[in-house]
C-alpha positions as CSV (number, residue, x, y, z in Angstrom):
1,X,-10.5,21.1,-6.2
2,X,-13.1,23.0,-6.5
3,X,-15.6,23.8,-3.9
4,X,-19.2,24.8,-5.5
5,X,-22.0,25.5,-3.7
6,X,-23.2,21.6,-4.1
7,X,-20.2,20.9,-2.0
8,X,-20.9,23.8,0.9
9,X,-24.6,23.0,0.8
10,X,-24.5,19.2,1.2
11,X,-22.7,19.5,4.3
12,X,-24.7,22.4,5.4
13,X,-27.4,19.9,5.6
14,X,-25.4,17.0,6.7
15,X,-24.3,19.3,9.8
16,X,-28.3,20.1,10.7
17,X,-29.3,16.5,10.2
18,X,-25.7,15.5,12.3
19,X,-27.1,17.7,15.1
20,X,-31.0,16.1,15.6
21,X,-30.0,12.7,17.0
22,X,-31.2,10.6,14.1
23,X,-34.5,12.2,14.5
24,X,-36.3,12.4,11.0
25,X,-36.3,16.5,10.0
26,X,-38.5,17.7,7.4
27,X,-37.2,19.3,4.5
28,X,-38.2,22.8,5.4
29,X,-36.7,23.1,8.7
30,X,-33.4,21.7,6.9
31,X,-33.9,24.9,4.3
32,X,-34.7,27.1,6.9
33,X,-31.3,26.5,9.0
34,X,-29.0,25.6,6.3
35,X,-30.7,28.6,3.7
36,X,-30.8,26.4,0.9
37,X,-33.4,26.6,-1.5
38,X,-35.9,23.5,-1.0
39,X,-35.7,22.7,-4.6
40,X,-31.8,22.6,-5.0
41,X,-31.6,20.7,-1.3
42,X,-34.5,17.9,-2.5
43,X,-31.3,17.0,-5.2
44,X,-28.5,17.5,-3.0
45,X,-30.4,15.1,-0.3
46,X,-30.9,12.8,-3.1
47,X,-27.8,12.6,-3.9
48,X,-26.8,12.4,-0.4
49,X,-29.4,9.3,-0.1
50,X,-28.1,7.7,-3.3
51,X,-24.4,8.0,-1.7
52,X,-25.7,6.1,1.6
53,X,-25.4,9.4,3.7
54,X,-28.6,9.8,4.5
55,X,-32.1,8.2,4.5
56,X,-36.0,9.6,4.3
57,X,-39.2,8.6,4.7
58,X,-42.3,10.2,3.1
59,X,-45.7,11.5,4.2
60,X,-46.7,13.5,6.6
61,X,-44.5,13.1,9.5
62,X,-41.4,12.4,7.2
63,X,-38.1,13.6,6.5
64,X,-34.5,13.2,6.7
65,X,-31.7,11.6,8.9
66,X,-28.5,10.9,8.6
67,X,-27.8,7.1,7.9
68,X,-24.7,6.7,9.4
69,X,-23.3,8.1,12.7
70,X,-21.5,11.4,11.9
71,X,-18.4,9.4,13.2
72,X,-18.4,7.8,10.5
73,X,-19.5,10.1,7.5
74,X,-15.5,11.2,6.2
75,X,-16.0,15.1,4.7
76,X,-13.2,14.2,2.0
77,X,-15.7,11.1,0.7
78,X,-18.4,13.5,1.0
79,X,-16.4,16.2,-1.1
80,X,-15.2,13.2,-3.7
81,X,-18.7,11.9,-4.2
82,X,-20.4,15.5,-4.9
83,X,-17.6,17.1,-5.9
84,X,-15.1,14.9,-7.9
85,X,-11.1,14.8,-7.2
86,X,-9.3,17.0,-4.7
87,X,-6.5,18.0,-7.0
88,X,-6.5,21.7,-8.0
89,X,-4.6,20.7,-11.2
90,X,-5.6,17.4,-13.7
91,X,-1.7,16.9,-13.5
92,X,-1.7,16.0,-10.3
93,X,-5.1,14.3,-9.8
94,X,-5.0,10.5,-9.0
95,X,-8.5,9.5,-9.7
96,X,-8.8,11.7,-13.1
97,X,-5.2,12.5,-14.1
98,X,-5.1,14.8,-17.2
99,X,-2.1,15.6,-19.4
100,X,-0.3,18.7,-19.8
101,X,1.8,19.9,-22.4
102,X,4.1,21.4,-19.9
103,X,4.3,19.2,-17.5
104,X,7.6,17.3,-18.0
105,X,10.0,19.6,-16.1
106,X,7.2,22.1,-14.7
107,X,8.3,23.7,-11.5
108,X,4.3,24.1,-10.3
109,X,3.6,20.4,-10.5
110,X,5.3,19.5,-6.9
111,X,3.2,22.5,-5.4
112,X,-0.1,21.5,-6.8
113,X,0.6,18.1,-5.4
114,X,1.5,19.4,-2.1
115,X,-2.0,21.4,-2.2
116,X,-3.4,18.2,-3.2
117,X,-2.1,16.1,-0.3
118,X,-2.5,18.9,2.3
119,X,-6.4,19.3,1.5
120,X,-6.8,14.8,1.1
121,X,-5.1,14.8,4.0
122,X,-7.1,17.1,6.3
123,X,-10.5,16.5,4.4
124,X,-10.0,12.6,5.1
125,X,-9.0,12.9,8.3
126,X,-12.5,15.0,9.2
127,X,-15.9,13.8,9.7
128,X,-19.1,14.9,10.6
129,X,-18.6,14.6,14.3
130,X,-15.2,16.4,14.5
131,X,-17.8,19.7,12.8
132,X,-20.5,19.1,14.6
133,X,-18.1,19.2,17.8
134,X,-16.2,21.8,16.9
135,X,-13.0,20.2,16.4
136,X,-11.5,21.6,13.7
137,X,-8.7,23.8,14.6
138,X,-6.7,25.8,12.6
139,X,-2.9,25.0,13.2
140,X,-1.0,27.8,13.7
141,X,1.9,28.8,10.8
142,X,5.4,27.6,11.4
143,X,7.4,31.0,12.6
144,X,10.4,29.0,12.1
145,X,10.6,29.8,8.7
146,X,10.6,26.1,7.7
């Protein structure tokens, strides 16, 4: 996986939309909190329209709102949708597996899947609300050793 800016920005403006109540917010209050570039966030919000995320209305007293409640908007679909798989390798990728040479009896593949699961599994189990609430904890590491 591979987090670009596309990725960080999109939810940038998913989090200010998430936070005005399903009020509509013009474009240049969402550039102005989030930084992004009104140009570059008039694609990303398209995209984020075209994806059912969010909705808009035009004129004058127009803007966006999110078109779901952020319960329900998962940050790993998000991710998926502007991003493309979570797999750091295309060995271990289950939406666009790629080959490798090396991969019958390679020794990375089970830890590129393991980074694979770990990030599905906390991206997936994520939305909107738990950011906007601040419920995304770190958990501590195991001292155990295990």
């Amino acid at each position: 996986m591979k987090l670009s800016s596309r990725g960080e920005y999109a939810l940038r403006a998913l989090i200010c939309l998430g936070g005005n109540d399903h009020k509509l917010v013009p474009i240049g209050e969402i550039s102005d909190k989030t930084l992004v570039p009104i140009n570059y966030l008039e694609q990303l919000l398209l995209q984020l329209k075209r994806n059912g995320y969010v909705q808009s209305k035009r004129g004058v007293n127009g803007g966006y709102k999110l078109s779901k409640k952020p319960s329900e908007i998962v940050i790993g679909h998000v991710i998926r949708n502007l991003e493309g798989p979570l797999a750091p390798m295309g060995c271990v990728s289950i939406t666009s597996y790629e080959s490798c040479p090396l991969e019958e009896g390679c020794l990375l593949k089970p830890l590129w899947a393991l980074v694979r699961d770990t990030v599905a599994e906390l991206l997936d189990s994520t939305t909107l609300k738990d950011l906007l609430d601040g419920k995304v904890d770190r958990k501590p590491p195991d001292s155990s050793g295990n």
